[in-house]
DOPA-336769 format. One record per residue (C-alpha): x, y, z; residue number from 1. Coordinates in Angstrom, 2 decimals, always signed. Each point is the difference from the previous one (the first is absolute). Layout:
residues N
[mitor [X; Y; Z]; NUM]
...
end
This chain:
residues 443
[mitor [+87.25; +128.35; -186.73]; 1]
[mitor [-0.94; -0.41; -3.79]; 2]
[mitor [+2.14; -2.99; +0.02]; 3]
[mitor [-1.73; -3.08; +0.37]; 4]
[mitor [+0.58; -2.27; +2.87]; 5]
[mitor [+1.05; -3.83; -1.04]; 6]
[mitor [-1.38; -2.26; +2.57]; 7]
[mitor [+1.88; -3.08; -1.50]; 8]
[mitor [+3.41; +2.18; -0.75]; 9]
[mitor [+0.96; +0.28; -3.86]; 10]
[mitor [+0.19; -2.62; -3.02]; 11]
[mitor [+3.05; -0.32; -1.40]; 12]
[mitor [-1.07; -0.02; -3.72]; 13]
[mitor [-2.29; +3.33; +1.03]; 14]
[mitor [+2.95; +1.87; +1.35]; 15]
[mitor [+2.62; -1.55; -2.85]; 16]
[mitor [-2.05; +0.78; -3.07]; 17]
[mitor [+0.00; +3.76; -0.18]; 18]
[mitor [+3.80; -0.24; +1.52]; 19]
[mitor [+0.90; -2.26; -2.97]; 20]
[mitor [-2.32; +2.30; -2.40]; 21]
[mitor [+1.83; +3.14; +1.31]; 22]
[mitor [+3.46; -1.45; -0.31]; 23]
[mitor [-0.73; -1.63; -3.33]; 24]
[mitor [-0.85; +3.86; -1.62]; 25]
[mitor [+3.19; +1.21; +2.17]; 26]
[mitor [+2.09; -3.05; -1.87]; 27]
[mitor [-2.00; +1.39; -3.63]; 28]
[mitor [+0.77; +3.57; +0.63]; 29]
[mitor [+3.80; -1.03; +0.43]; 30]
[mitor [-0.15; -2.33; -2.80]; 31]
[mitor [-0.86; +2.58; -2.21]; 32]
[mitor [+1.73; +2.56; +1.35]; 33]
[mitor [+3.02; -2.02; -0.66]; 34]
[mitor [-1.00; -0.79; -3.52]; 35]
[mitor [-0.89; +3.96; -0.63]; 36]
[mitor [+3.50; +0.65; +1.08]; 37]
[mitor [+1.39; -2.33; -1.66]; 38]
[mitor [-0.82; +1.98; -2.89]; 39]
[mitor [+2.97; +2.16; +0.62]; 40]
[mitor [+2.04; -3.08; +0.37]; 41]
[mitor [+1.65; -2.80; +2.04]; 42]
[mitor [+1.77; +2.62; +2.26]; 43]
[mitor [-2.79; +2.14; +0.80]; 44]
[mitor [-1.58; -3.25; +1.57]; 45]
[mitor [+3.15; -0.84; +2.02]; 46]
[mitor [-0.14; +3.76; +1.55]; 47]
[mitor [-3.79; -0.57; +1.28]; 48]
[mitor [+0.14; -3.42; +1.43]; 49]
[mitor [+3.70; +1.11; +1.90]; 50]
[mitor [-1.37; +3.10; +0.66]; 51]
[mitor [-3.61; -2.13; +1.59]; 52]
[mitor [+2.17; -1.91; +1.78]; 53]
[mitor [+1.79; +2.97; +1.63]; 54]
[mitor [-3.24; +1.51; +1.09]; 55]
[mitor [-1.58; -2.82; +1.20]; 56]
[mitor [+2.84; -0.37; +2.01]; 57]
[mitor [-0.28; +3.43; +1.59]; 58]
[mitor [-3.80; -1.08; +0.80]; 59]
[mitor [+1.25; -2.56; +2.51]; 60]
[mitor [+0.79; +2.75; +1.93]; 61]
[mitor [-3.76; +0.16; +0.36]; 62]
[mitor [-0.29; -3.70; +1.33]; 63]
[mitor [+0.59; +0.93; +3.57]; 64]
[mitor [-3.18; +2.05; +0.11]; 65]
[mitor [-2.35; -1.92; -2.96]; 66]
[mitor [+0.28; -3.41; +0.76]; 67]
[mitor [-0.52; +0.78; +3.65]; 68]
[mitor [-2.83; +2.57; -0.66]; 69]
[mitor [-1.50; -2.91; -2.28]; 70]
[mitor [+0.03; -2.90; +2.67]; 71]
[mitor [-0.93; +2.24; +2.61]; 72]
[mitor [-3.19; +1.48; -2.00]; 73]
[mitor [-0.92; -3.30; -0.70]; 74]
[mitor [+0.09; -1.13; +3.73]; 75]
[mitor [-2.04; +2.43; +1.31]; 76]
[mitor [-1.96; -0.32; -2.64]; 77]
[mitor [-0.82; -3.47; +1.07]; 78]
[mitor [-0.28; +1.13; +3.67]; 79]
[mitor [-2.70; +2.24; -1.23]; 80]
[mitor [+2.31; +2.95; +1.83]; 81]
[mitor [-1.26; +2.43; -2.91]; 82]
[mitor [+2.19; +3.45; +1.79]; 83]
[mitor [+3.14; -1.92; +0.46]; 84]
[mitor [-0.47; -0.83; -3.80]; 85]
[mitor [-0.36; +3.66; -0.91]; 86]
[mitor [+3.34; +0.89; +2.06]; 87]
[mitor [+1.59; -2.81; -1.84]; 88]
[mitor [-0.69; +1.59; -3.26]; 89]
[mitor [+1.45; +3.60; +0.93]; 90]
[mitor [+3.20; -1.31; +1.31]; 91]
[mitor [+0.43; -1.85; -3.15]; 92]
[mitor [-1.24; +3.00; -2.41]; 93]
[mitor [+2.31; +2.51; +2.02]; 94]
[mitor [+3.02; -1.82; +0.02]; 95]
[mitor [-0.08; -1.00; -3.52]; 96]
[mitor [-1.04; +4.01; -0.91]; 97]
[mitor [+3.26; +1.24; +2.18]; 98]
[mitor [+2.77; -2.63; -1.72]; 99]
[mitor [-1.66; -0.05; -2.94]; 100]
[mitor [+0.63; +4.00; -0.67]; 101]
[mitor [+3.36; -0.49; +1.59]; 102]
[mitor [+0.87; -3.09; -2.54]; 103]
[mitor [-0.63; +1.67; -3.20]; 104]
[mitor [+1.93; +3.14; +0.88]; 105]
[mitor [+3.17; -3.11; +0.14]; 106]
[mitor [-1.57; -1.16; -3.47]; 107]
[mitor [-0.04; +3.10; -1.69]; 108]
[mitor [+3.37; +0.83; +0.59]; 109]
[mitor [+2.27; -3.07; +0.55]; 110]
[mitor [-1.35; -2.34; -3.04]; 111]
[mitor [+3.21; +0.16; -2.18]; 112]
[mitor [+1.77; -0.56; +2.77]; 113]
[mitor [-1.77; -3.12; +0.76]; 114]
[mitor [+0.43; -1.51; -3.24]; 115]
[mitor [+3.34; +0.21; -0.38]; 116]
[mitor [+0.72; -1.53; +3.57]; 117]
[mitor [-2.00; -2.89; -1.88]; 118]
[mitor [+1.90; -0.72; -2.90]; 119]
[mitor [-2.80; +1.22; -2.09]; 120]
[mitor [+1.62; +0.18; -3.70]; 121]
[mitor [+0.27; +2.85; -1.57]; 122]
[mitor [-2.85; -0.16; -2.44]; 123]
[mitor [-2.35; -0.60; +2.72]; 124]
[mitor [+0.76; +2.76; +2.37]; 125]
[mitor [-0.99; +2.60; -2.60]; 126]
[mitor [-3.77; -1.29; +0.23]; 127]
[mitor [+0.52; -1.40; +3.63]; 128]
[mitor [+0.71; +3.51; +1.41]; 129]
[mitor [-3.12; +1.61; -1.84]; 130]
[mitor [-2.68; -2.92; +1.42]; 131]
[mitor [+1.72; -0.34; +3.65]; 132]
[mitor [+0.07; +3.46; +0.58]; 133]
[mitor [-3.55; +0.99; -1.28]; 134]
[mitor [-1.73; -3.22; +1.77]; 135]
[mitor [+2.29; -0.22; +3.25]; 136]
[mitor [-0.37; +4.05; +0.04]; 137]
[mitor [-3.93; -0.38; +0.34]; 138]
[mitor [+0.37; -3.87; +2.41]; 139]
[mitor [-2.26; +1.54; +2.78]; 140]
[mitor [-2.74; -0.24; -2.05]; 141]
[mitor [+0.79; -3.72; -0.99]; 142]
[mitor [+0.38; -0.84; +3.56]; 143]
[mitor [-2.98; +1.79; +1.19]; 144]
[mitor [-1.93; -1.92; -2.59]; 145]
[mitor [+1.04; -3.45; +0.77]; 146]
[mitor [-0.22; +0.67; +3.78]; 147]
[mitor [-3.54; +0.88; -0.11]; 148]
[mitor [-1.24; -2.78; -2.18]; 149]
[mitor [+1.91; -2.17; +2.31]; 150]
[mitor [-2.08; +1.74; +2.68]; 151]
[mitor [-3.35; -0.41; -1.93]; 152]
[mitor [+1.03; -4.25; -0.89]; 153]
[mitor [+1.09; -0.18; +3.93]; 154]
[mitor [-3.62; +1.12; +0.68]; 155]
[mitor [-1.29; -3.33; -2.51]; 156]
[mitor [-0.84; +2.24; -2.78]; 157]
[mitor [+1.42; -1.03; -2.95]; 158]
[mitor [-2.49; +0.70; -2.62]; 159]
[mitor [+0.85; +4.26; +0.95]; 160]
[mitor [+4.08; -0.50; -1.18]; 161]
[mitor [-0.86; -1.97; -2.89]; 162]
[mitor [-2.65; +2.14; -1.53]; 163]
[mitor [+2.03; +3.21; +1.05]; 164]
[mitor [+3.25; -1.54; -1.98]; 165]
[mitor [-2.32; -0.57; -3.10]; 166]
[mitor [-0.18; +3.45; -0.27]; 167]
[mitor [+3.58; +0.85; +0.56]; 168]
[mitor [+1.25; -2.31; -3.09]; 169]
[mitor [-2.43; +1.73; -2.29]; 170]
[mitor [+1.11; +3.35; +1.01]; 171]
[mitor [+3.61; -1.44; -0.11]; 172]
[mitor [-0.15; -1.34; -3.40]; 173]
[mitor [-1.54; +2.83; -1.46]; 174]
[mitor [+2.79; +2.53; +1.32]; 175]
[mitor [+2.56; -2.96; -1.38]; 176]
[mitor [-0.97; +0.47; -3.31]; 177]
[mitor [-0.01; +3.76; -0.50]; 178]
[mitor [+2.98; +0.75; +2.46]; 179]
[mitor [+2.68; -2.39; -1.31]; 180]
[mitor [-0.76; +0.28; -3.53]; 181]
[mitor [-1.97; +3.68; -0.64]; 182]
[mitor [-2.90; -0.50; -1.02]; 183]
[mitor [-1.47; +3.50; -1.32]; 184]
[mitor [+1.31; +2.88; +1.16]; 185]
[mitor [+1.61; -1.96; +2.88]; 186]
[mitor [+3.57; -0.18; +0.26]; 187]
[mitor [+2.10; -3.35; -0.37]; 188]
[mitor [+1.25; -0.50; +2.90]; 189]
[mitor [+1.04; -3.79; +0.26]; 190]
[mitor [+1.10; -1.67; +3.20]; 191]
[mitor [-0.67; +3.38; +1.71]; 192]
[mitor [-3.82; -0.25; -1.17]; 193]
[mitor [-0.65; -3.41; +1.46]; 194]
[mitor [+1.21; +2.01; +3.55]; 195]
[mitor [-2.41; +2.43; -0.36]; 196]
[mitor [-3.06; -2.22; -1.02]; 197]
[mitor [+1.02; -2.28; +2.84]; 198]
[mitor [-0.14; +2.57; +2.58]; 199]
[mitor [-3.07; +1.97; -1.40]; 200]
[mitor [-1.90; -3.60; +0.21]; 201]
[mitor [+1.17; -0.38; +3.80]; 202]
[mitor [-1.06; +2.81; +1.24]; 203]
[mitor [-3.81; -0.03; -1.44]; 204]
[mitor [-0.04; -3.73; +1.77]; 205]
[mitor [+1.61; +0.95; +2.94]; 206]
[mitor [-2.91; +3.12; +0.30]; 207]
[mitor [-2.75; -2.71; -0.97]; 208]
[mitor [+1.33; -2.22; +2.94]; 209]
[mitor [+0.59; +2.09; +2.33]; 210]
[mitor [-3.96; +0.89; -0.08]; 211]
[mitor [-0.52; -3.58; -0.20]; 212]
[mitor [+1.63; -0.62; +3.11]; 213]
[mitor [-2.07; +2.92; +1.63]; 214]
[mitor [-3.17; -1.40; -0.54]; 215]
[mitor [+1.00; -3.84; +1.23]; 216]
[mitor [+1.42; +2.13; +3.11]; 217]
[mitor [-3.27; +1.87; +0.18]; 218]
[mitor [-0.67; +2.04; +1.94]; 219]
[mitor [+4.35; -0.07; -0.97]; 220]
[mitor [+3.00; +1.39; +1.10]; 221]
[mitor [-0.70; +3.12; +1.55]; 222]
[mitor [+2.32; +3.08; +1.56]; 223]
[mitor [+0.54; -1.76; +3.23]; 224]
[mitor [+1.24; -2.99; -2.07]; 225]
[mitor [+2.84; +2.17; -2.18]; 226]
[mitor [+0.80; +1.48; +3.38]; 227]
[mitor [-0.01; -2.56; +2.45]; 228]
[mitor [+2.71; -2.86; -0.34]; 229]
[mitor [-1.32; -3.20; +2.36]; 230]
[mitor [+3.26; -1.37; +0.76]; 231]
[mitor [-1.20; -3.62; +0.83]; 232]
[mitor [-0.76; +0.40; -3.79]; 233]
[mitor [+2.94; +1.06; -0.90]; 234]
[mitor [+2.29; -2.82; +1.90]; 235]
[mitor [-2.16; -2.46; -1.29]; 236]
[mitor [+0.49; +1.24; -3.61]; 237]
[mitor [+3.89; +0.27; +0.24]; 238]
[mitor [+0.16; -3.43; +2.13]; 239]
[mitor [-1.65; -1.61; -3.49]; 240]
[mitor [+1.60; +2.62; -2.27]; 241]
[mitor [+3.50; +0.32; +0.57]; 242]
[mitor [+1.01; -3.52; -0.78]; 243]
[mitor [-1.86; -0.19; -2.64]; 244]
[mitor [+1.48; +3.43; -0.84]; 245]
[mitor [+3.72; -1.35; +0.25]; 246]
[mitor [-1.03; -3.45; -2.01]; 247]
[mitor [-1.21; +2.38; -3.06]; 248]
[mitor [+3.04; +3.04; +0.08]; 249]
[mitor [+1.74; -3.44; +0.31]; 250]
[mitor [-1.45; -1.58; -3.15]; 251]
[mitor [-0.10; +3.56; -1.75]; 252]
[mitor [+3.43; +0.44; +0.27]; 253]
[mitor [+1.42; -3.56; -0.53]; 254]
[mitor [-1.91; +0.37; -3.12]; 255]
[mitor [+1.73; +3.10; -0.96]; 256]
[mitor [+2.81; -2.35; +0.07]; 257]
[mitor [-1.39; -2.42; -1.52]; 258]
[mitor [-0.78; +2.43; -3.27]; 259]
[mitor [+4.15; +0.72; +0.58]; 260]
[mitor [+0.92; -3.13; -0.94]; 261]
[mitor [-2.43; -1.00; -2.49]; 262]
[mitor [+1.22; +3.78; -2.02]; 263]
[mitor [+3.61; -1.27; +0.49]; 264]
[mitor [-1.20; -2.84; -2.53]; 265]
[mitor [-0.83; +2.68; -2.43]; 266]
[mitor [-2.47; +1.63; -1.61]; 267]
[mitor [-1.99; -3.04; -1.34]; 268]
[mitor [+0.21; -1.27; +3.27]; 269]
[mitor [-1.76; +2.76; +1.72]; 270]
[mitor [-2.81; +0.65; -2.65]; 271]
[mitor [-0.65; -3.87; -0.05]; 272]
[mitor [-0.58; -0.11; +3.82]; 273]
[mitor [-2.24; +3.42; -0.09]; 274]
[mitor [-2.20; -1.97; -2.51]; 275]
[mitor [-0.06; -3.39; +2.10]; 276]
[mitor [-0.49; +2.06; +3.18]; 277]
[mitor [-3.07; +1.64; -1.94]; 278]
[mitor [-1.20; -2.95; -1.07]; 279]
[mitor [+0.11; -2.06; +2.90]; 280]
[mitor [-1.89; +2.82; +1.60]; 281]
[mitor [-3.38; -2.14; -1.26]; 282]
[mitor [+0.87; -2.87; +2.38]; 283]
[mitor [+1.48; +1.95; +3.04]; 284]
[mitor [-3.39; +2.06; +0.20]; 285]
[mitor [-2.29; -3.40; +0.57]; 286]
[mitor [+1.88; -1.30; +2.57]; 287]
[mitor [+0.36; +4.10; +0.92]; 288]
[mitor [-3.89; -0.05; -0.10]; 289]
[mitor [-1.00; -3.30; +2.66]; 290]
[mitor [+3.51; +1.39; +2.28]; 291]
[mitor [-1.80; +3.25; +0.19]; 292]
[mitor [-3.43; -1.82; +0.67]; 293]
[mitor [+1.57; -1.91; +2.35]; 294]
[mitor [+1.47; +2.76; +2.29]; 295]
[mitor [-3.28; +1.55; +0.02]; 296]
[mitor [-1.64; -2.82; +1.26]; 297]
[mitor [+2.78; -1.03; +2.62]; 298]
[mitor [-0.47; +3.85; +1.10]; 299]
[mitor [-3.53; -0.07; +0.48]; 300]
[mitor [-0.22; -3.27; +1.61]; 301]
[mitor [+2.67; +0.69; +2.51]; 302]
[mitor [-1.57; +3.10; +0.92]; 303]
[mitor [-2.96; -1.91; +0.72]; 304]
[mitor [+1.67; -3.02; +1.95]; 305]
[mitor [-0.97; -2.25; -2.50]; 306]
[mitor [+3.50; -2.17; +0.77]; 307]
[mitor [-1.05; -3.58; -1.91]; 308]
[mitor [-1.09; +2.00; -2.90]; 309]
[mitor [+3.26; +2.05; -0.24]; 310]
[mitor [+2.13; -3.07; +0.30]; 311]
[mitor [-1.64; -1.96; -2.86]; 312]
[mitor [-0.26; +3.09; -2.52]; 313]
[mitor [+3.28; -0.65; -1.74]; 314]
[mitor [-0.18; -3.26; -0.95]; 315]
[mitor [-2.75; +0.55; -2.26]; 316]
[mitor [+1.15; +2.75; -1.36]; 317]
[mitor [+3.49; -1.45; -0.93]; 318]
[mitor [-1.35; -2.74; -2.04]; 319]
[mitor [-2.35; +1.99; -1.77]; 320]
[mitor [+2.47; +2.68; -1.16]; 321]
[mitor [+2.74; -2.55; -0.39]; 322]
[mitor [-2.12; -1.72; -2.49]; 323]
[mitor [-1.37; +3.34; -1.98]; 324]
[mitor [+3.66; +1.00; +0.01]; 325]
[mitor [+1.29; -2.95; -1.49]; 326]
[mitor [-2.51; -0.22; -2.46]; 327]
[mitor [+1.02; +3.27; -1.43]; 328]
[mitor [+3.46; -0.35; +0.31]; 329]
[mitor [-0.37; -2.89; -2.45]; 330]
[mitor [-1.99; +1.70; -2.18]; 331]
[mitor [+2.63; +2.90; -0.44]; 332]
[mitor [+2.53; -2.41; -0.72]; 333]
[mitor [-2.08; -1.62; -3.05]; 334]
[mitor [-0.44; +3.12; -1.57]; 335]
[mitor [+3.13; +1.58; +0.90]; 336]
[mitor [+1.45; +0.85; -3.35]; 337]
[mitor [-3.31; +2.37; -1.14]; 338]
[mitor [-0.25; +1.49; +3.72]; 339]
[mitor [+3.57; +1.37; -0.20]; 340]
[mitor [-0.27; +0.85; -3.35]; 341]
[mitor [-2.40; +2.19; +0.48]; 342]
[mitor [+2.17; +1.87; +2.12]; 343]
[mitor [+3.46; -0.27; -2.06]; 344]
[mitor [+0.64; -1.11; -3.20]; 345]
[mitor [+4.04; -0.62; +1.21]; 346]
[mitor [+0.69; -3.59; -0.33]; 347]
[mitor [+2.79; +0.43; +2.31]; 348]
[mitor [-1.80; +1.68; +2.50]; 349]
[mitor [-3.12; -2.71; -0.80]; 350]
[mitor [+2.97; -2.96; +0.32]; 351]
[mitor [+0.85; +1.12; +3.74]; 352]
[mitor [-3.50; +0.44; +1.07]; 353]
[mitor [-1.98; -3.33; -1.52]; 354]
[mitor [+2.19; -2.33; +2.44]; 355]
[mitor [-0.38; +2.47; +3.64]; 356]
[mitor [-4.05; -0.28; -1.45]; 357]
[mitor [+0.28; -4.03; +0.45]; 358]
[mitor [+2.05; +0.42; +3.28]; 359]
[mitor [-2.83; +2.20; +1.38]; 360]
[mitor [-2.28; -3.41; -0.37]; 361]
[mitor [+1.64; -0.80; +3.34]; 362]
[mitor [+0.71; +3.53; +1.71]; 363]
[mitor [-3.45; +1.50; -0.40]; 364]
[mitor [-1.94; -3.15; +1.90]; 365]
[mitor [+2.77; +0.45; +2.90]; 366]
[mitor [-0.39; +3.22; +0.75]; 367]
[mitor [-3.86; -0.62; +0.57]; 368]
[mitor [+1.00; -1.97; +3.57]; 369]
[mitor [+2.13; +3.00; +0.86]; 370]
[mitor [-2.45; +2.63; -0.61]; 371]
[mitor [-2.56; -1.44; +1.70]; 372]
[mitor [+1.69; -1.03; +3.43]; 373]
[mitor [+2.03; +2.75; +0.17]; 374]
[mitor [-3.00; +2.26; -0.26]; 375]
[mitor [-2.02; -1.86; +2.79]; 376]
[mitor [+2.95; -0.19; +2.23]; 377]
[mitor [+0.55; +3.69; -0.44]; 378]
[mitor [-3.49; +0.26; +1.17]; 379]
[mitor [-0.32; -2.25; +3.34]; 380]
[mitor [+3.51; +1.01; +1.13]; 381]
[mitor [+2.68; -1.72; -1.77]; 382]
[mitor [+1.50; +3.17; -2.03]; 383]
[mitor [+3.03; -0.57; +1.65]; 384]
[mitor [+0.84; -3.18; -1.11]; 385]
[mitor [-1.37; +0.65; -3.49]; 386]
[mitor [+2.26; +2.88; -0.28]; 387]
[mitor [+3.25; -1.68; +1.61]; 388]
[mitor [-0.26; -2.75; -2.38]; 389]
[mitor [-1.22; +2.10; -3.61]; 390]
[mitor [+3.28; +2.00; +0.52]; 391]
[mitor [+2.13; -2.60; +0.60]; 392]
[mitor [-1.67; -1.37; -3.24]; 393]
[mitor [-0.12; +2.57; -2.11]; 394]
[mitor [+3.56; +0.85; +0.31]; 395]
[mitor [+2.01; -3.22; +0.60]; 396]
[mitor [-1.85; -2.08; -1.66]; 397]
[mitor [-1.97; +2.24; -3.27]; 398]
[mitor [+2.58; +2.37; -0.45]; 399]
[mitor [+3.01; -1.60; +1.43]; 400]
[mitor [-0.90; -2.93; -2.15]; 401]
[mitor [-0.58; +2.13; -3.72]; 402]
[mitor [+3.29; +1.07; +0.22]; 403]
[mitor [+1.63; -3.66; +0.91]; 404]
[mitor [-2.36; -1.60; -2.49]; 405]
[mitor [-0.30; +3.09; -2.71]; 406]
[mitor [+3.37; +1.46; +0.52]; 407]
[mitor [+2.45; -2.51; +0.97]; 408]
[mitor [-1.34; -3.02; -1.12]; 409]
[mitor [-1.29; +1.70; -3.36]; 410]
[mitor [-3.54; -1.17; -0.36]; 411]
[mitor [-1.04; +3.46; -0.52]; 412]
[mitor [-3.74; +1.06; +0.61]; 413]
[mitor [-1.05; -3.74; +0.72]; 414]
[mitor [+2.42; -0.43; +2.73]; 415]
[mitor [-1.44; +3.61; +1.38]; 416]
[mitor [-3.34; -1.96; -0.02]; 417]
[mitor [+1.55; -2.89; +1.09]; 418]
[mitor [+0.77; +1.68; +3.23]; 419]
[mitor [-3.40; +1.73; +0.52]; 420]
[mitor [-1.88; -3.49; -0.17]; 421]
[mitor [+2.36; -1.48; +2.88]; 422]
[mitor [-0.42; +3.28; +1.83]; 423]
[mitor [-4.48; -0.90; -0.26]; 424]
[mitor [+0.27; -3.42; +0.62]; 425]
[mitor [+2.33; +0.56; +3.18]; 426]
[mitor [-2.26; +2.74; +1.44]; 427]
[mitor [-3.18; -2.01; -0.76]; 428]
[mitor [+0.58; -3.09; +1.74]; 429]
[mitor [+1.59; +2.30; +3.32]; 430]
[mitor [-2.98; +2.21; -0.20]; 431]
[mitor [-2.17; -3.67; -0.62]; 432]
[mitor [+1.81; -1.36; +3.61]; 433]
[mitor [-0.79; +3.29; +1.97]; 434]
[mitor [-3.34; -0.14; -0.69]; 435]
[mitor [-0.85; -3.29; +0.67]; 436]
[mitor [+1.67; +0.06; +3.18]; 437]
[mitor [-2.53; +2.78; +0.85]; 438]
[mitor [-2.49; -1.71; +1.98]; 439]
[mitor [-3.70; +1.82; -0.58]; 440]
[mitor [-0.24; +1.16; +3.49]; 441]
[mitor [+2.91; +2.56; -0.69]; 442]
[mitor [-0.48; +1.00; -3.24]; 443]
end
């Protein structure tokens, strides 16, 4: 194997860097993808972040087979069990190939139909059904992407994703700006341009990683691994995977809701939490960056039976991202006014989003605890509970309690968030009890 071997298992800073780098030019390319569009205006933004959150709904379809694939990988891995790590990766790459082709045949042809069942408005739906059709049309090659770079992290290299992604923005911002405006003899194509370049990027990164991948599995996958399905992989995989699978079609779809009743506030409403969604993006992907490092190293140790070192992990990594987090949550808040002005220049839409930005002081640190322990659990054999109690949450108490707090009791988009924060901190401190109950021994 070209991979290195890590005697003393993996740093958490030298796993979380590149993670953080590679989500911080994911949260860029979004950021200004979002302002591009929002160029043709306030509803063209409101059709791609819906028309996101549709799609990355239909990705948690994936979740049975990627999460599993990327706990698994990274136990053998660990166990130095380098074939078991190659079968691992052609389960995953199969599955995802097979639904992925079936997914965006649903895409291409049932998008308007989608949007309405969502309350979309009107004005929205026109640029909704152009984006969700072109992007979910083309989602195997979005899920084949993010499944092997989960793959490639799994394996502890993180440096591959990051440097691979680099490349993907630049090809993605280039396309931007002569597909949705024309540039040359180009046509204009708008919200349907930013499809296009997003799927033309994908697909050159999902070639460079799959090679990537290849060369870490050296000699690599080989015929006998596309042919031959090891079915202690494969129960192993779906015994991680499908909880975690029903957790995220859980959360995917109770956010779908969740977009329902924030449009039924109105159009303001649904452009103002599209920009504080984008913007809090900048947050979620540090403590998204030391979760991620975290897994990894709770994968690789378990493989190797290193039990003490599993158990302690999380604590560290809480309080470090809890702290980052809440540094930058701050900071967002204090310049608020010039951060969402440089996505709107609505003061009404600016009035609604300002006060969810100084809410998010207290929602983004929470959700740091959950991450983190639900993660580990879902790696030493507690997806079960994790997923029991996330859908419990994310429905009775996150979506249930928008519409009591939004809805009935009026407060709009900060009872919405109101809701989400109780939903973090009551999943945190469960998720915080299961796992110190855990004694080292069984972890």
């Amino acid at each position: 194997m070209k991979q290195a071997r890590n005697k003393d298992g993996f740093g958490l800073w030298r796993l979380a860097w590149p993670i953080g780098v590679e989500l911080l030019l994911q949260f860029l390319m979004g950021t200004v993808d979002t302002l591009m569009v929002s160029r043709i205006g306030d509803d063209a933004v409101s059709a791609v972040g819906v028309s996101n959150q549709v799609i990355q709904t239909a990705m948690t379809l994936f979740a049975v087979i990627n999460a599993g694939a990327g706990a698994v990988i990274a136990r053998m891995w660990g166990a130095r069990q380098w074939d078991k790590a190659r079968g691992t990766a052609a389960i995953a790459i199969q599955v995802n190939l097979l639904f992925g082709v079936a997914g965006g045949l649903i895409f291409a042809f049932l998008s308007p139909f989608v949007l309405r069942a969502m309350g979309v408005p009107s004005a929205v739906q026109e640029y909704g059904i152009s984006y969700l059709s072109a992007v979910g049309g083309g989602i195997v090659v979005i899920t084949l992407h993010l499944v092997v770079n989960a793959l490639i992290r799994n394996i502890g290299n993180t440096v591959g994703p990051m440097l691979i992604t680099v490349g993907m923005n630049v090809i993605h911002l280039i396309l931007n700006y002569l597909l949705i405006f024309g540039i040359g003899f180009l046509p204009e194509l708008g919200v349907h341009g930013t499809a296009i370049s997003t799927l033309v990027s994908r697909l050159i990164a999902l070639a460079a990683a799959f090679m990537l991948l290849q060369r870490l599995l050296s000699p690599g996958m080989t015929r006998r691994s596309w042919l031959r399905t090891d079915r202690g992989l494969l129960r192993d995989i779906v015994g991680i995977g499908l909880p975690v699978s029903v957790t995220a079609m859980s959360w995917g779809f109770s956010q779908i809701v969740l977009l329902s009743i924030v449009s039924s506030f109105g159009a303001h409403a649904l452009a103002s939490f599209t920009y504080v969604q984008t913007i809090q993006q900048f947050p979620w992907m540090i403590a998204s960056a030391i979760g991620s490092a975290l897994g990894i190293q709770v994968g690789q140790w378990h493989g190797a039976g290193r039990r003490e070192q599993v158990h302690r992990a999380p604590v560290r990594a809480i309080l470090v991202g809890t702290a980052l987090v809440l540094g930058a949550s701050v900071a967002i808040r204090l310049w608020a006014h010039p951060i969402v002005g440089v996505f709107t220049r609505e003061e009404g839409i600016a009035a609604l989003a300002i006060p969810m930005l100084a809410l998010s002081i207290v929602w983004q640190p929470l959700r740091v605890t959950a991450f983190c322990l639900s993660n580990s659990l879902n790696i030493v054999g507690g997806a079960r509970a994790v997923a029991v109690l996330s859908v419990v949450g994310m429905w009775f108490i996150s979506t249930g309690g928008a519409y009591l707090f939004g809805s009935v009791f009026g407060w709009g988009l900060q009872g919405v968030l109101a809701a989400m924060i109780v939903d973090e901190a009551v999943r945190g401190a469960y998720f915080l009890r299961r796992w110190r109950r855990r004694e080292p021994q069984r972890a």
